[in-house]
C-alpha positions in Angstrom: -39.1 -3.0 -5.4 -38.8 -6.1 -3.7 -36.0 -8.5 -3.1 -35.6 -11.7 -4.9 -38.4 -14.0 -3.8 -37.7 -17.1 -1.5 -38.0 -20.8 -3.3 -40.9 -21.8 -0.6 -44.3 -19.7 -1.0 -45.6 -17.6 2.1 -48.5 -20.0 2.7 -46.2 -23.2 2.5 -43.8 -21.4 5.1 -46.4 -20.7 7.3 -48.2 -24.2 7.5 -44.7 -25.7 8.0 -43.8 -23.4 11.0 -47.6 -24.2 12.6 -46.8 -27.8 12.5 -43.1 -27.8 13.9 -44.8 -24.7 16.4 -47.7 -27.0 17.9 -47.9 -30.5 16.2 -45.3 -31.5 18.1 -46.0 -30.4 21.4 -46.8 -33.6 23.3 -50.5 -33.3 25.4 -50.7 -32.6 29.0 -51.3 -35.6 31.1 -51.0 -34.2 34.3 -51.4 -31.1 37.4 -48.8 -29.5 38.6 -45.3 -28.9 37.5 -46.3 -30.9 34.1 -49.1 -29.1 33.4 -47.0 -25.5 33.5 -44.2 -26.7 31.3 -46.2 -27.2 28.7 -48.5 -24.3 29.0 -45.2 -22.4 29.1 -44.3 -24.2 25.7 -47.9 -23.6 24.5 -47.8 -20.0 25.3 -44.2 -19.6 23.3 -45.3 -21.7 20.5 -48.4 -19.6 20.1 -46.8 -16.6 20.2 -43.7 -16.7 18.0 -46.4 -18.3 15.5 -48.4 -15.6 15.5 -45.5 -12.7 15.5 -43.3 -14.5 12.7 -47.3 -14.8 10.6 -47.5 -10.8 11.1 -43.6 -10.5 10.4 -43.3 -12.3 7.0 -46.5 -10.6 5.3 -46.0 -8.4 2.5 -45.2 -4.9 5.0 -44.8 -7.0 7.9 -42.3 -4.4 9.1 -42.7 -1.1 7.3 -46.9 -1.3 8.2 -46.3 -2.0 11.5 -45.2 1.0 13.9 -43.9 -1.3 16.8 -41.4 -3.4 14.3 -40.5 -0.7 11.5 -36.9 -0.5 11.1 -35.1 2.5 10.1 -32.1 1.9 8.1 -29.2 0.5 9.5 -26.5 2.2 11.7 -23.7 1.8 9.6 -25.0 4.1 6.7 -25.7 7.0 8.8 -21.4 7.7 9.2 -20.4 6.7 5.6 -19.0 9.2 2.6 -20.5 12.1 1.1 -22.4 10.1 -2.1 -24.5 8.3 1.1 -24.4 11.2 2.6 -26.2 13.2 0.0 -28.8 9.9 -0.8 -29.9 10.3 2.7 -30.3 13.8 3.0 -33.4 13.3 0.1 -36.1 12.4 2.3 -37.7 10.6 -0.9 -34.7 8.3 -1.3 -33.8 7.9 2.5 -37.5 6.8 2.5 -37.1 4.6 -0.6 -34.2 2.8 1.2 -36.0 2.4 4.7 -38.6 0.3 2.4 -36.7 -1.7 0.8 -34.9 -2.8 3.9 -37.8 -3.2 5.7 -38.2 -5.7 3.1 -35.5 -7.2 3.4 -36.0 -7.9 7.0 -39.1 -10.2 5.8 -36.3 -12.5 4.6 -34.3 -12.1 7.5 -37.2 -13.4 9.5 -38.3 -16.1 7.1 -35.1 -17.7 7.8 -35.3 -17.1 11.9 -38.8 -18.6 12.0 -37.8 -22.1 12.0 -35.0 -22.1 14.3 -37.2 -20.5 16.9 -39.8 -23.1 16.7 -37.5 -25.8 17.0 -35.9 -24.0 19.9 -39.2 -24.0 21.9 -40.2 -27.5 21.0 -36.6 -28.6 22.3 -35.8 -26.2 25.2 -35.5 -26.8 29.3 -37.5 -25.3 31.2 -37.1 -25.5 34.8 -39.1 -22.9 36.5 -42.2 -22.9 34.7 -44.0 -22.1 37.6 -42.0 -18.4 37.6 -42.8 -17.7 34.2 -46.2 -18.6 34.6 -46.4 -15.5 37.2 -44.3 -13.5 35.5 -44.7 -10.3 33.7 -46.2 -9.8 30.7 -43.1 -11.1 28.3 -41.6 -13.3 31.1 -41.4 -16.4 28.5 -40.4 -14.2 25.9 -37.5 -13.2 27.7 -36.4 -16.4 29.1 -36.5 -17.4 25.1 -34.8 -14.7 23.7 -31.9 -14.9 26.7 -31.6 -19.4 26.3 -31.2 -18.3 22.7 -28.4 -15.4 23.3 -28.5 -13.7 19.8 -28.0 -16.5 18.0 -30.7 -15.4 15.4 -28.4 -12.5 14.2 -26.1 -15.0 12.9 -28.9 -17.2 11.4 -30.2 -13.8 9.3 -27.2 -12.8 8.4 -26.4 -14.8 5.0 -30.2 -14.3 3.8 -30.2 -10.9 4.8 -26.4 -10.3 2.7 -28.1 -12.2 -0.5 -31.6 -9.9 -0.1 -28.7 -6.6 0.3 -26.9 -8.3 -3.0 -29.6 -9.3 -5.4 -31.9 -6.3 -4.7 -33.7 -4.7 -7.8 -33.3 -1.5 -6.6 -30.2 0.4 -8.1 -30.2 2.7 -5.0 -29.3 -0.2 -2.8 -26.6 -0.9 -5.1 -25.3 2.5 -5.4 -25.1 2.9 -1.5 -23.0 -0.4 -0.9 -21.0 0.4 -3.9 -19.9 4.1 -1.7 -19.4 2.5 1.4 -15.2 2.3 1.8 -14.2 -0.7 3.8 -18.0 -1.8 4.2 -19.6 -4.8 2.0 -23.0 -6.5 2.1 -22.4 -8.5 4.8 -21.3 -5.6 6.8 -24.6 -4.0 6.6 -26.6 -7.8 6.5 -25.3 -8.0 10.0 -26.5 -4.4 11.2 -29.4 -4.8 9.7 -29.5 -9.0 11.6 -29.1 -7.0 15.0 -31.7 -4.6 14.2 -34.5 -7.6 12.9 -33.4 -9.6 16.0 -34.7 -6.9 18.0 -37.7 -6.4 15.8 -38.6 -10.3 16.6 -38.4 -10.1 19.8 -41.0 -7.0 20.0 -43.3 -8.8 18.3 -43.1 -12.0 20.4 -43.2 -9.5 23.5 -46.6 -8.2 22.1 -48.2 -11.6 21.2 -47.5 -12.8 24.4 -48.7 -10.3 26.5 -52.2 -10.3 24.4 -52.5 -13.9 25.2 -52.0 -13.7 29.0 -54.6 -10.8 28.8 -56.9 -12.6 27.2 -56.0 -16.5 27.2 -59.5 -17.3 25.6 -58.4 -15.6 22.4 -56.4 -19.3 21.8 -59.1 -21.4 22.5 -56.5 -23.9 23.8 -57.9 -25.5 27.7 -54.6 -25.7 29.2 -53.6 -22.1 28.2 -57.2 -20.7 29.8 -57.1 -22.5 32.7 -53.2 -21.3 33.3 -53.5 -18.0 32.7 -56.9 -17.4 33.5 -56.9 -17.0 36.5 
């Protein structure tokens, strides 16, 4: 069963983050030092787009191998009624589902903050992450942003925990002594915040392999070479 939906609609979400993501990127007027900031910003905006698009469908975690969360730490070392939940593969599989989809919220809310965080950033050395590795912009992203997005997730990740339809949620929050929703909102923040970046990683690298794939001039002629 799935959490309680989000006021704004998927599609709405999704046209907001592409305009804050690349309307706003101001064009390239120059060679040089100019021309690899804003590829640099091009190349981030294009790939947190296109991870946080993957990340907020309907399975955007469970479905995908690289991203799929298993369930967090904290109810692994808790009680014998978890205990005895978890050692039922169909239920310990029921769980992993539904806070997989619970991470889709978590994201949802992260989306945003990462957009405006590339259309505002510094960069200094674009010319280093331009011939970089793979996930060299991804990196310097996720290090300028210094896991700030845990604490972003964690309130929408502690409602999703809260208001869940399913009564196996409830009953494994209800047995953990000492441990609330917001206890296991923020395990499950640090696990999503590693999910994100993954997925950035990946849509990064696939653009430097094949810059074409974006159709954007500045981007080709960057990383084309």
């Amino acid at each position: 069963m799935r959490t309680v939906p989000l006021a704004i609609g998927r599609r709405g979400f999704l046209a907001g983050l592409s305009a804050s993501a690349l309307l706003a990127l101001p064009g390239c007027a120059s060679t040089g030092a100019l021309s690899f900031t804003e590829a640099i910003r091009r190349l981030l905006a294009l790939s947190t787009q296109n991870a946080f698009a993957g990340l907020t469908a309907e399975g955007g975690f469970y479905d995908n191998a690289l991203v799929r969360l298993d369930l967090p730490d904290v109810l692994g070392s808790r009680g014998n009624t978890v205990q005895n939940i978890l050692t039922s593969a169909v239920f310990k599989n029921r769980l992993q589902k539904e806070f997989n989809h619970m991470a889709e919220d978590g994201a949802r809310r992260a989306a945003p903050v990462v957009a405006d965080t590339v259309r505002t950033i510094g960069i200094e050395n674009a010319v280093a992450l331009v011939k970089g590795g793979p996930t060299a912009a991804t990196d310097f992203l996720r290090g300028a942003m210094a896991g700030s997005l845990v604490e972003v997730m964690v309130p929408a990740l502690g409602d999703a925990i809260r208001l869940s339809n399913d009564p196996l949620v409830g009953q494994v929050i209800s047995a953990l002594t000492g441990i609330d929703a917001s206890g296991v909102a923020r395990d499950l923040a640090g696990d999503v915040d590693n999910a994100i970046w993954k997925a950035v990683a990946q849509e990064e690298s696939a653009i430097r392999a094949d810059p074409s794939r974006t159709k954007d001039p500045l981007l080709m002629g960057v990383f084309g070479v």
